[in-house]
Each structure stands twice: as structure tokens, then as C-alpha cells.
C-alpha positions, 0 to 999 in steps of 0.5 A, spaced: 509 529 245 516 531 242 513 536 239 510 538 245 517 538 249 519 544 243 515 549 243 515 549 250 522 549 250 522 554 245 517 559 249 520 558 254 527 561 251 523 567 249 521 568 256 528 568 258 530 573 253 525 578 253 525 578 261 532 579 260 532 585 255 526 588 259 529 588 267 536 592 264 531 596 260 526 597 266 532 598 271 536 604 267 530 607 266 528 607 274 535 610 276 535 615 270 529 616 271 529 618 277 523 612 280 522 607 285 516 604 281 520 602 275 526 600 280 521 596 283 519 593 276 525 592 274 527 587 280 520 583 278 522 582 270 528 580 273 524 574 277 521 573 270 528 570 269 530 565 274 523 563 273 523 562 266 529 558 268 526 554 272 520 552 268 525 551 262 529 545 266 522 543 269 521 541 262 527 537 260 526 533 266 519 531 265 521 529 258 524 523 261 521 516 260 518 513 266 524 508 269 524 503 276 524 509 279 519 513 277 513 508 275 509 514 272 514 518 269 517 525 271 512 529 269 511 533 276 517 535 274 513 541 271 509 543 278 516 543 281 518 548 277 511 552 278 512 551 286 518 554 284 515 561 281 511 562 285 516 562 291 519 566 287 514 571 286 512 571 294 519 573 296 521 578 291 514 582 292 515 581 300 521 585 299 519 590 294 512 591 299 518 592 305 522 598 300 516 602 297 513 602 305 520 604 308 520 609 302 513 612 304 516 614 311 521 618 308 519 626 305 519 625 299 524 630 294 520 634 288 525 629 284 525 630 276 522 624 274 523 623 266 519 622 261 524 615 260 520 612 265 513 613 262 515 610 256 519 604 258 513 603 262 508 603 256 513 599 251 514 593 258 505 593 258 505 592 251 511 586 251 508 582 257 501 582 254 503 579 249 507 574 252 501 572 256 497 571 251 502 567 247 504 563 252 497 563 255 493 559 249 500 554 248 500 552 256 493 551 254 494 548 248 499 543 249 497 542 256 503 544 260 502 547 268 508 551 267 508 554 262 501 557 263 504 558 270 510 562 267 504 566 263 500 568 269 507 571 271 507 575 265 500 578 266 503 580 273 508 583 270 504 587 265 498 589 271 505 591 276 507 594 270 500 598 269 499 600 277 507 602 276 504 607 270 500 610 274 505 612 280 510 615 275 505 619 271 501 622 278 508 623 280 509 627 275 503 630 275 505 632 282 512 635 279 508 639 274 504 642 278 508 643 284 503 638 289 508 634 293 502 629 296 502 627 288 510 624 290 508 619 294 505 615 288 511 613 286 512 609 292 505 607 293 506 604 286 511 599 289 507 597 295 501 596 289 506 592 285 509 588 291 502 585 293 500 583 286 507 579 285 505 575 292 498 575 290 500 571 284 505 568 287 500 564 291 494 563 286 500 559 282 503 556 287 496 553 290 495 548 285 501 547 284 502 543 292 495 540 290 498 536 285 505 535 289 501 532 294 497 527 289 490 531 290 485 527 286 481 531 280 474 532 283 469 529 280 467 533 275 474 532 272 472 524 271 466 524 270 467 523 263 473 518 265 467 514 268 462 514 262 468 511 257 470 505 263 462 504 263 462 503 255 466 497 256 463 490 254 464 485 261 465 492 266 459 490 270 460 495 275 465 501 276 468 500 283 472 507 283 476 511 279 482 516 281 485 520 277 491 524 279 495 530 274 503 528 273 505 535 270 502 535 263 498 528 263 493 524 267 494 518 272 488 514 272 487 508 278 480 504 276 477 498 279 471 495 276 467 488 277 466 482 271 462 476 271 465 472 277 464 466 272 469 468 267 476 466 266 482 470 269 484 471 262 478 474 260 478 478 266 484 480 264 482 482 257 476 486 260 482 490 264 486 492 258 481 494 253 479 498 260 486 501 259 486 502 252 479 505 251 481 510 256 488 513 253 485 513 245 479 517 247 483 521 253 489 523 249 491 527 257 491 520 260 499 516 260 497 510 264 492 506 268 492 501 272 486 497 273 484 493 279 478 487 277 473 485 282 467 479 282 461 482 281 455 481 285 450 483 287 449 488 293 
């Protein structure tokens, strides 16, 4: 578990470094290079920042130990963090969405688009892909919602970074060639941009609200929670089974049936290897709560 805590940690700081370098890149570049896309892009690598920020304390939170306060511990700390990029994601894409359309109003000037912008554009694709991936296939490995909620915001980055490519290089098509339509693309680029940031901003956030209000896994996802309870000698009958995400691991509520003849200290047995059964076979799984009924027949 500790090590789990560091390389999500450590991830995350790489996150908050590179967002960093990239936003004041991405924004030199927009204003040298005369363009609104990169501008645009520029603000949305610097929400990278804050929500990596985010993620990182949402982490160290959840790392507490359950206490009175907190019977199932903290780990819904991290989808607090994913609520709060995704918030993030869909107010900073609602302002990049009013600028690049009040800019679409306006003549657009035969500027002089630099050939900075196109290559700060290409080098800020390469940088997120790669952040995505990384931190995609860690999220996935160590099971943490916020990390792989930071690095979907990466691949949103790097798709707005590709749409913004697009823009600049029709712009400068459009100034090669004298064809001033081509100018609105710079623009258009940022309107683009901006519905990709809201978009991922509410896919991320959706799961992250479920979890918040304890929306049980369906089915499918305890299925295999069910077949191991079964397994175990003296459960008679499963009664019900919930099980809930807390951040990066499973809370499960479980009620079963034993033979109503036996002892409440064999009953109770029979709960406890339920519990234990659960949790080495699931590595995901922290805690159950078993609740024993006397079987009979229906």
C-alpha cells in the first residue's frame, strides 16, 4: 500500500512539473506567435497544474488510516480530487469556448503567425501522449481513480493540442496564400478545444459523483465477490452482497445464512472466514462487514 501511495505521488509531481514547463512555453509561444489556439492551450496545461495539485493532496489524504471518524478510511479523498478536476476542466473550457467565440465575431487581421507556435504545438502532443500513457497504465496498475482521472486530462490536452495544430497550420496556410477565410481557423481551433475540455471534464466527473454518493458496482463487478462468499463451508445461502468503491479499494456489505442450530460462536466463525476469504482472494477489497441470518427454507 505504501508503495502504491509513492509512485502515485511521484507521478503526480511529474505532472506538476511538466504542466508547469508546458503552460509557460505554450503561452510565450501563443503571444510571440501571434495565436489564439496556443493562448488557449497555454491556459488549459496550466489547469493541468492545479489539478494535478489536487490529485496530489487527494492522495496523501487518503493514505490516512481509518479512525472513529472515518470507519472506512479516506480513500474517497481521491474521487474528491477527480470531482475537482473535472470542475476545473468544465470552467476553464466554458471560458476558453466564450473567447474563441467572441473572437469569431471580430475581422480576423492577415497576422504573421510564426512558425514557433507550430513547433511548441508538435513538442506539447509528444509530451502529453506520453504522460498519458504513463500515468494511464500506473492509475490502472495500482488502481487509483485520480491518477487515471489525471491521465485522461493529459490525452485532453494532448487531443486540444492536436485540434489547436490544426488551426494554427490552416491559419498559415490562409497567410501564405493570401485566403483570409483560412484565419478563422486559429479561433475556431479554441471553440474546438474548449468543448473537448468540458467534455472530459464531465466524463471524469460522472464516476467520480457516483462514488461520492456510494453507488453500489452493478453486478457484473461482484459477481466474482458472490462466487468466492459461496465457496465458503457453512454459508448456506447468500442473502445480499453490496459493494462500494472508496477511492482505490472495495468496501463490501455481505449478508449470508447458516444453519440455524449452530452456535452463535460457530456462526460467528463462519463470518470471519467470509471476511477473510474476501480480502486475500480480492486484493482490492479493505474491509467487509458480514451480517449472519438463520437459513430456512423458502
Amino acid at each position: 500500500m505504501e508503495n502504491r501511495h509513492q509512485k502515485a505521488q511521484f507521478a503526480s509531481i511529474i505532472g506538476i512539473c511538466t504542466n508547469l514547463i508546458l503552460a509557460i512555453i505554450k503561452g510565450l509561444a501563443g503571444v510571440f506567435g501571434n495565436s489564439k489556439a496556443l493562448i488557449a492551450d497555454a491556459f488549459h496545461s496550466a489547469s493541468d497544474v492545479v489539478s494535478s495539485v489536487a490529485v496530489l493532496v487527494g492522495i496523501r489524504a487518503a493514505r490516512k488510516p481509518p479512525d472513529p471518524e472515518h470507519p472506512y478510511g479516506h480513500g474517497k479523498a481521491e474521487n474528491i480530487a477527480t470531482l475537482i478536476v473535472s470542475i476545473l476542466l468544465v470552467v476553464v473550457g466554458f471560458e476558453i469556448l466564450l473567447d474563441s467565440a467572441s473572437s469569431l465575431t471580430e475581422p480576423q487581421p492577415k497576422n504573421t503567425t510564426k512558425m514557433i507556435a507550430l513547433y511548441v504545438i508538435i513538442f506539447s502532443i509528444i509530451v502529453k501522449e506520453v504522460l498519458f500513457q504513463y500515468k494511464k497504465r500506473l492509475g490502472d496498475k495500482i488502481n487509483s481513480p485520480a491518477i487515471i482521472a489525471d491521465a485522461w486530462h493529459h490525452r485532453s490536452d494532448a487531443l486540444s493540442s492536436f485540434i489547436a495544430l490544426a488551426g494554427i497550420g490552416l491559419a498559415m496556410v490562409g497567410q501564405y496564400y493570401d485566403v483570409p477565410m483560412l484565419f478563422y481557423f486559429d479561433p475556431i481551433a479554441g471553440a474546438f478545444i474548449a468543448v473537448l475540455v468540458m467534455w472530459m471534464g464531465f466524463t471524469i466527473g460522472r464516476d467520480a459523483v457516483n462514488v461520492t454518493l456510494e453507488t453500489v458496482l452493478d453486478h457484473g463487478r461482484t459477481k466474482k465477490f458472490e462466487i468466492t462468499t459461496n465457496k465458503v463451508d457453512g454459508v448456506k445461502r447468500l442473502d445480499l452482497l453490496n459493494a462500494r468503491t472508496h477511492g482505490s479499494y472495495v468496501i463490501i456489505d455481505v449478508k449470508i445464512s447458516v444453519d440455524p442450530t449452530i452456535t452463535v460462536d460457530e456462526g460467528h466463525g463462519i463470518a470471519a472466514r467470509v471476511k477473510e476469504r474476501l480480502m486475500e482472494d480480492h486484493h482490492e477489497v479493505q474491509d467487509v462487514y458480514v451480517h449472519v441470518n438463520p437459513y430456512h427454507e423458502t
